[in-house]
C-alpha positions, 0 to 999 in steps of 0.5 A: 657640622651637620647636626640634622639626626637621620632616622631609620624609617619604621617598616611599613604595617599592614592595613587591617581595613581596605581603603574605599576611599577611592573608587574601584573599576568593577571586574571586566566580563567576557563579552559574548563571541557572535555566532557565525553568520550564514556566510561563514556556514556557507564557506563550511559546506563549501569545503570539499573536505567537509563536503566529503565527510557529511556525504559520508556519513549521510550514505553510511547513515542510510546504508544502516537505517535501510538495513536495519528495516529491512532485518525488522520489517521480515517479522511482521511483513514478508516482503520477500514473498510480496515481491513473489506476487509482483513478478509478472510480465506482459504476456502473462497479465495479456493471457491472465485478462483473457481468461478471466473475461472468457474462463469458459473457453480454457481447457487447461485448468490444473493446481499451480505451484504457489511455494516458491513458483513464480506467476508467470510460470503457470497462467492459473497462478494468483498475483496482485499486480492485476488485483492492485491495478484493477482497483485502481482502475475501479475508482477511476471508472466509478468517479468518471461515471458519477462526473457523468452523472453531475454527482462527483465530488473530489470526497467520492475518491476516498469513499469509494477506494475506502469502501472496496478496501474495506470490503475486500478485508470483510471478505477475506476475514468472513472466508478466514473465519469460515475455514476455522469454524468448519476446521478445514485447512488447505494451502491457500496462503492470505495473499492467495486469497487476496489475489483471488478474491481481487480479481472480481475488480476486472469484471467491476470494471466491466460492468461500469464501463457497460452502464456509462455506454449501455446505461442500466440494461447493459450494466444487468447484462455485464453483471450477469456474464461477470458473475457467472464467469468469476463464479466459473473461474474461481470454482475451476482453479480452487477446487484442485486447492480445497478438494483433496482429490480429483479424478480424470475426468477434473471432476473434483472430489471432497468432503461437504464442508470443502464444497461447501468453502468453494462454494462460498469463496466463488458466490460471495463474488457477485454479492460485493460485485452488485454492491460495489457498482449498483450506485453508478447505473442510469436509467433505463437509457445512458444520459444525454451528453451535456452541451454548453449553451451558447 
């Protein structure tokens, strides 16, 4: 007989402390995915439908940021009213040259319309395309006429569009502050004013086109016609704007202090004029054309 006692084994007890007997593998970590490389972002934009939709939200982005200027930008620029000033044509600046080189053969002065008329439907009409071009046109001339003189530096562009501006602002601001002062109102808007008071950059022209030819004699004698004829052309087309009344014979009437604004808006021309384009005459004869030597 089989004597050998089979025992019930005892149920397993649970450990109280862990066995660190044996090493552990520390806990894995998710490795960093790559970031897409150049050649995948170039398979993106290849896409048509990617394609599309960033063509889509860019022109949607530009439709709104355009619109959204243009709503604000009305409240501190009238751009409406600017483009006013801008709408000319050809034979509209050919005839407004002519009459501000040669006011005194013009018969037909008369007030214009400047509330909502167009320049080109009355050649007394101020615009800024010829004040813009005219000034311009004056850096050029005054930087060719310095290079003649072996005084120009690339600086002298800046200074001398700088200066103009500058003094076309103290103008503006000097007939501004004379209109308060002596309590005149009239219907000259700021860019009326602008526009008048850049056309004296025609005859700057003028005058130093004669002194790089003529030399100082010519620039004088420039500057005396340019004088009188601005003089003649603002006093003939303002006075139907500051003078309230005028008779039949366009001898225009007012009160003293109305004279006396015209006045000063046509005089303080020739003053900025001469100091604006004295600094380029020459002597009493135009230098000698410089010849390389051999």
């Amino acid at each position: 007989m089989d004597f050998n006692v089979h025992q019930r084994s005892a149920p397993s007890q649970p450990e109280l402390f862990e066995d660190t007997s044996t090493p552990q593998q520390p806990p894995s970590r998710p490795q960093p995915q790559a970031a897409p490389s150049f050649q995948q972002y170039g398979q993106y934009i290849q896409d048509p439908m990617v394609a599309n939709m960033a063509m889509q939200y860019g022109s949607s982005l530009a439709s709104s940021g355009k619109e959204y200027v243009e709503q604000n930008l009305d409240r501190y620029i009238p751009v409406s009213r600017v483009k006013f000033y801008f709408a000319v044509t050809t034979d509209y600046v050919v005839h407004k040259l002519l009459l501000l080189l040669f006011p005194f053969l013009n018969k037909e002065w008369g007030a214009y319309n400047n509330a909502g008329g167009e320049p080109t439907r009355h050649l007394n009409s101020p615009d800024l395309y010829i004040p813009v071009m005219g000034f311009a046109t004056y850096v050029v001339a005054v930087a060719v006429a310095l290079g003649n003189q072996g005084k120009f530096t690339p600086e002298m562009l800046g200074m001398t569009a700088t200066t103009a501006f500058v003094w076309l602002l103290i103008e503006i601001g000097i007939v501004q502050l004379a209109m308060y002062l002596i309590s005149v109102s009239t219907d000259i808007k700021i860019f009326d004013l602008a526009s008048f008071s850049g056309y004296k950059f025609v005859h700057m022209i003028v005058c130093v086109v004669c002194a790089m030819v003529l030399g100082s004699t010519g620039y004088y004698l420039s500057f005396v016609y340019s004088s009188a004829a601005i003089v003649y052309f603002l006093i003939c087309t303002l006075r139907y704007i500051i003078l309230p009344d005028s008779t039949e014979d366009r001898i225009a009437r007012g009160s003293k202090r109305r004279n006396n604004l015209l006045l000063l808006i046509a005089f303080i021309q020739p003053l900025i004029m001469f100091w604006l384009t004295h600094h380029v005459t020459y002597g009493p004869d135009p230098p000698p054309l410089s010849k390389n030597k051999i």
